[in-house]
Short mmCIF file of the C-alpha atoms (twelve columns), coordinates in Angstrom:
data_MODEL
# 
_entry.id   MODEL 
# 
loop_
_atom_site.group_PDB 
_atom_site.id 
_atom_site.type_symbol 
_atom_site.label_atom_id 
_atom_site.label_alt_id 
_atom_site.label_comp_id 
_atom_site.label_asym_id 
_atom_site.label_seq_id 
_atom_site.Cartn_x 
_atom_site.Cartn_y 
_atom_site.Cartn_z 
_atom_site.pdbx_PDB_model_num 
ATOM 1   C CA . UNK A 1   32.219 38.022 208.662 1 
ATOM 2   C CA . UNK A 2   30.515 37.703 204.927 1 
ATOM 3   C CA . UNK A 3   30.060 39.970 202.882 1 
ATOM 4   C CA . UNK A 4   26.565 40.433 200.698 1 
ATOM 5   C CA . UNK A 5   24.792 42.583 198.398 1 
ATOM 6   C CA . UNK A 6   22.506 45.047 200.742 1 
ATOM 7   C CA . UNK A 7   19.210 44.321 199.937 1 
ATOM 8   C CA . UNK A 8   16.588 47.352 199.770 1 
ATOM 9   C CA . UNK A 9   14.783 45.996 202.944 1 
ATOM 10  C CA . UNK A 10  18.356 46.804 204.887 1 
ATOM 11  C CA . UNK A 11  17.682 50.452 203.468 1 
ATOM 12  C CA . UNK A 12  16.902 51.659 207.476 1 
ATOM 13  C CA . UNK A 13  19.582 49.432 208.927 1 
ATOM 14  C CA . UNK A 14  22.475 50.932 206.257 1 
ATOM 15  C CA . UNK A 15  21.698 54.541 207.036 1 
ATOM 16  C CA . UNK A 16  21.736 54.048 210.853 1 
ATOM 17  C CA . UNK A 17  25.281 52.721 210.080 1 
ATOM 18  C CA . UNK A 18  25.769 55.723 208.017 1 
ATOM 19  C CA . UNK A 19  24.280 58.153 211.007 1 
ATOM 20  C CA . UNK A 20  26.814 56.317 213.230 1 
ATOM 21  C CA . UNK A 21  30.293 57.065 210.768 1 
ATOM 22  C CA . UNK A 22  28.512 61.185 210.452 1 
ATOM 23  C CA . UNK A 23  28.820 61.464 213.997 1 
ATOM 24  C CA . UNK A 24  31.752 59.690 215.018 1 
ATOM 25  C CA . UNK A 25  34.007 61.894 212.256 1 
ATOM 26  C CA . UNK A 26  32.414 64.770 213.526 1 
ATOM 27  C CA . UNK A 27  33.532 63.859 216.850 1 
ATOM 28  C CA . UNK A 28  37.317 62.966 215.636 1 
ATOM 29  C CA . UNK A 29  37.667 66.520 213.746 1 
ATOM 30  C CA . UNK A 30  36.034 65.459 210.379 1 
ATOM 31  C CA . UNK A 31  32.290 67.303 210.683 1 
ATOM 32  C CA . UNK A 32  32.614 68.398 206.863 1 
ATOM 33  C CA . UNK A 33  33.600 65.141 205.025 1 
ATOM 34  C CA . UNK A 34  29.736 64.012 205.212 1 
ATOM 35  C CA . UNK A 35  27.929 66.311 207.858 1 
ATOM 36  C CA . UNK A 36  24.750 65.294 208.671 1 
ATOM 37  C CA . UNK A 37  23.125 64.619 205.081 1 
ATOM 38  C CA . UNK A 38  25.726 62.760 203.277 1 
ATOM 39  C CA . UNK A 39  25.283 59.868 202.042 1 
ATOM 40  C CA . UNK A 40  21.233 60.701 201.633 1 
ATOM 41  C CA . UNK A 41  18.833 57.958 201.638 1 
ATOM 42  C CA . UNK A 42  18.290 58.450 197.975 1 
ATOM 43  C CA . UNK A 43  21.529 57.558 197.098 1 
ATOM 44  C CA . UNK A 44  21.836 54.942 199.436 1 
ATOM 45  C CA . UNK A 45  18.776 53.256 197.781 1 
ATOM 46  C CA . UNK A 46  20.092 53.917 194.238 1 
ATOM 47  C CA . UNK A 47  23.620 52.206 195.327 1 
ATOM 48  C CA . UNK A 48  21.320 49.265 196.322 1 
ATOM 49  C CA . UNK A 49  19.369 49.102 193.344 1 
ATOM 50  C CA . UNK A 50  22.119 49.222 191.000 1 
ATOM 51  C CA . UNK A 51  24.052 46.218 192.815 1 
ATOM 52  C CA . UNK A 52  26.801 48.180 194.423 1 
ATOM 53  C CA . UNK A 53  26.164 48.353 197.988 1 
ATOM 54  C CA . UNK A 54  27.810 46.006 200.285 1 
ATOM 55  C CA . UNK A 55  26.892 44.623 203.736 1 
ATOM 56  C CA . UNK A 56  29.479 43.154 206.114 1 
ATOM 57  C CA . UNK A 57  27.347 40.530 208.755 1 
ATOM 58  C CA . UNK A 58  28.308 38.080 211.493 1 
ATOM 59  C CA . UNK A 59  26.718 36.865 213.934 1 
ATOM 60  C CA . UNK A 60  25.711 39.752 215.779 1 
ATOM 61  C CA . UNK A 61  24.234 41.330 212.758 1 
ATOM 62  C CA . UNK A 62  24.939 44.046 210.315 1 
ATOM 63  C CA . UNK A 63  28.795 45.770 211.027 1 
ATOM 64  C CA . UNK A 64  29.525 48.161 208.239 1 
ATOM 65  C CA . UNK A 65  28.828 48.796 204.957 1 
ATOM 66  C CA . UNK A 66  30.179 49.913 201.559 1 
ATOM 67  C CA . UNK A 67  30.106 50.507 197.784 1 
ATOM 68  C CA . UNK A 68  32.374 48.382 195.362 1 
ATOM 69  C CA . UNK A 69  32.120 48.186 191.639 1 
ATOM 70  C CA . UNK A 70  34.985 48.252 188.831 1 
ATOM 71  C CA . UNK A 71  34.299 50.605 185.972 1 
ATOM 72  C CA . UNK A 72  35.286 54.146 185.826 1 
ATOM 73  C CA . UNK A 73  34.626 56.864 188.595 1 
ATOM 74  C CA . UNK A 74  34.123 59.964 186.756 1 
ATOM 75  C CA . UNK A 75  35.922 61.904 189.945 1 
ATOM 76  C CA . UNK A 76  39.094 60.054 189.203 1 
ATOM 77  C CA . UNK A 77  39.748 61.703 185.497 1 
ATOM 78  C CA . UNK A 78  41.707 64.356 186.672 1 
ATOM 79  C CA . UNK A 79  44.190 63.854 189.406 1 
ATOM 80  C CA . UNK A 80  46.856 66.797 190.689 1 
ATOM 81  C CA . UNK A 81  49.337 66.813 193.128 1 
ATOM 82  C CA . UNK A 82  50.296 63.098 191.798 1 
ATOM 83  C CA . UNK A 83  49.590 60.739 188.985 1 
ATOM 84  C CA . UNK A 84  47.740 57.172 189.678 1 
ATOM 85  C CA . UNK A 85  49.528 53.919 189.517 1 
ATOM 86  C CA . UNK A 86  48.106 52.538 186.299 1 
ATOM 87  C CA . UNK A 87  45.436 53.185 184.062 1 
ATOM 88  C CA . UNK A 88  44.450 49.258 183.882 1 
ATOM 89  C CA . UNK A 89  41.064 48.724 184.878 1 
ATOM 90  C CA . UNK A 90  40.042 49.639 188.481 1 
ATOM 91  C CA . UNK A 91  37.886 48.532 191.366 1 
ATOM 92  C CA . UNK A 92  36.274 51.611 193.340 1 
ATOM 93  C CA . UNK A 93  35.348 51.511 196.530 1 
ATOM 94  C CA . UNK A 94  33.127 54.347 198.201 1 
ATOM 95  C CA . UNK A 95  31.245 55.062 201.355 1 
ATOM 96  C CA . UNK A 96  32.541 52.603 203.788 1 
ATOM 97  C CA . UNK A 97  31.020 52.783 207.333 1 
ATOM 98  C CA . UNK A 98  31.151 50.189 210.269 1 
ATOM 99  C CA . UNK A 99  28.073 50.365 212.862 1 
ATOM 100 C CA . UNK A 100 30.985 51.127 215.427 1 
ATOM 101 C CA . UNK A 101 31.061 48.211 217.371 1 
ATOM 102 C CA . UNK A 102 33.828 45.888 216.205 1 
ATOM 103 C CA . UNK A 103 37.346 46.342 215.319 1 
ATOM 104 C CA . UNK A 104 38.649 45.695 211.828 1 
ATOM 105 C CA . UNK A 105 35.884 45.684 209.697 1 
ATOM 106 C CA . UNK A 106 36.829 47.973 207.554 1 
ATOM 107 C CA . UNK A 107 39.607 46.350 206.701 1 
ATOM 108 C CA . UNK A 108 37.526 42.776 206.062 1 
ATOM 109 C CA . UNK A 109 35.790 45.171 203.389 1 
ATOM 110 C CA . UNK A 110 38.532 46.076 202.348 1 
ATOM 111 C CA . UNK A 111 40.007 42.978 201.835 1 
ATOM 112 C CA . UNK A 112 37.490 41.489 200.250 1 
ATOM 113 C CA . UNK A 113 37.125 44.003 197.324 1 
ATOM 114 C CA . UNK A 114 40.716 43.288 196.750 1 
ATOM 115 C CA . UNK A 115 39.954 39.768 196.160 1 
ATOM 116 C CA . UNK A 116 37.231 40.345 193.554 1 
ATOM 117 C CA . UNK A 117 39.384 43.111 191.776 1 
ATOM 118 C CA . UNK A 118 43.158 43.602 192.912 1 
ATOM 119 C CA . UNK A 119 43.968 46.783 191.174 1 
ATOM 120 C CA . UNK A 120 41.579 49.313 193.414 1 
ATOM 121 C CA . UNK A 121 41.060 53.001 193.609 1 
ATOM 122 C CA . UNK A 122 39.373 54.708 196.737 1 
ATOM 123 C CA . UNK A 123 40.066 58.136 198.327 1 
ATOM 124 C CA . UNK A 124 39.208 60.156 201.198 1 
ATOM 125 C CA . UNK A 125 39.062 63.246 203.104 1 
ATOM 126 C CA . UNK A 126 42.318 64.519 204.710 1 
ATOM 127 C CA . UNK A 127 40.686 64.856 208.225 1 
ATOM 128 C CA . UNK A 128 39.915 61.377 207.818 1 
ATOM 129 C CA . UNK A 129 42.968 60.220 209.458 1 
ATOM 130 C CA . UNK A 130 41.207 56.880 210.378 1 
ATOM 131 C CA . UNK A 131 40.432 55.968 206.760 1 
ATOM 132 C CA . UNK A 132 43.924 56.455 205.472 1 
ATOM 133 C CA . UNK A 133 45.325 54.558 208.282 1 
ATOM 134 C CA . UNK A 134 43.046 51.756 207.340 1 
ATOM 135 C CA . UNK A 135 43.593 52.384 202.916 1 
ATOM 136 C CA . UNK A 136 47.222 52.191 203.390 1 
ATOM 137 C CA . UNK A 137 47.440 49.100 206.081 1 
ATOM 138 C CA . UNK A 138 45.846 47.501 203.143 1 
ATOM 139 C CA . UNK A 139 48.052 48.257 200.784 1 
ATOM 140 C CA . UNK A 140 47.017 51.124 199.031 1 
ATOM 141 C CA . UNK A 141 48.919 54.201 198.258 1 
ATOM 142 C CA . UNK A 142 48.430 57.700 198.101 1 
ATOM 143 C CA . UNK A 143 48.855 59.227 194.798 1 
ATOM 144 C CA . UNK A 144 47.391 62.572 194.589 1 
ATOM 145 C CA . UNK A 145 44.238 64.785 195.009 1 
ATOM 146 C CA . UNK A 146 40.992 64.392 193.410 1 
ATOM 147 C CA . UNK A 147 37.869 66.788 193.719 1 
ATOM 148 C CA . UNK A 148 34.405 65.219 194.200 1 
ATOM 149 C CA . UNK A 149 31.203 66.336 192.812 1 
ATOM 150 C CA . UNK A 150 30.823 69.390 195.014 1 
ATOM 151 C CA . UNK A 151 34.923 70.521 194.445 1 
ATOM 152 C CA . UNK A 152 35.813 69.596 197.664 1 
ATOM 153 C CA . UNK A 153 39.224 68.015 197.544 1 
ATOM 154 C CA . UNK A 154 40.085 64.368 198.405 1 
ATOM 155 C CA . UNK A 155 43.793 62.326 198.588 1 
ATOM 156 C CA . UNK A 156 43.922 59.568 196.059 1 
ATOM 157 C CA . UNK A 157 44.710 56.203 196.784 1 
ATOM 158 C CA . UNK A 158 45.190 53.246 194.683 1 
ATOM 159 C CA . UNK A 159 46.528 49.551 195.012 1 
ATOM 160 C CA . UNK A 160 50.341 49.283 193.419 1 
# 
């Protein structure tokens, strides 16, 4: 599987993937993480313009996608419940989806962002039991609770 920079052409084919993670966490107890409108197109297409979106492809075609970029993730300032590893520069990675079809591509993202930047911060709902699983088979641990934009709150994880 390789990974490459979506391109805006891919714009449709990203937000079926998208459409296919909103309905299979609503069907696995997680309807509120992203609903129905989450991640909109228009920030979809801004991820893509500013070089941050990810596509994972084989052979058979686009299998998930996902934001990566180091720099600081204004959501992380204030953690409770917990402190973060280190304050060394991190890699963030955001929005991961796979199309549904094939096991373990989440973790091949996954991977691979911990190749271009080893120290990595990502978190997630705590309905999303699936995510976790997958953050912390990868080696990332949980180290408190953020809140995103909208106050919601999310568990922290971060590579040690």
């Amino acid at each position: 599987m390789e990974i490459k920079k979506a391109e805006m052409g891919q714009l449709d084919a990203v937000m079926e993937i998208y459409h296919t993670a909103q309905t299979y966490m609503a069907q696995h107890g997680n309807p509120s993480q992203w609903g129905t409108e989450y991640p909109s197109r228009e920030l979809v297409a801004g991820d893509i313009a500013k070089g941050q979106l990810y596509t994972a492809v084989d052979e058979d075609g686009l299998e998930g996608v996902f934001v990566f970029f180091v720099g600081k993730e204004p959501n992380y300032e204030n953690i409770t419940e917990g402190a973060w590893l280190n304050e060394k520069p991190y890699g963030v990675l955001h929005r991961i989806a796979s199309a549904g079809k094939k096991k373990g591509v989440a973790s091949h993202c996954i991977r691979w962002c911990l190749s271009q930047w080893p120290n990595m911060r990502g978190d997630t709902h705590e309905k999303n039991e699936v995510m976790q699983h997958v953050l912390e088979k990868n080696g990332l641990k949980r180290c408190g609770t953020i809140f995103v934009e909208d106050g919601t709150e999310r568990i922290a994880f971060q590579t040690p």
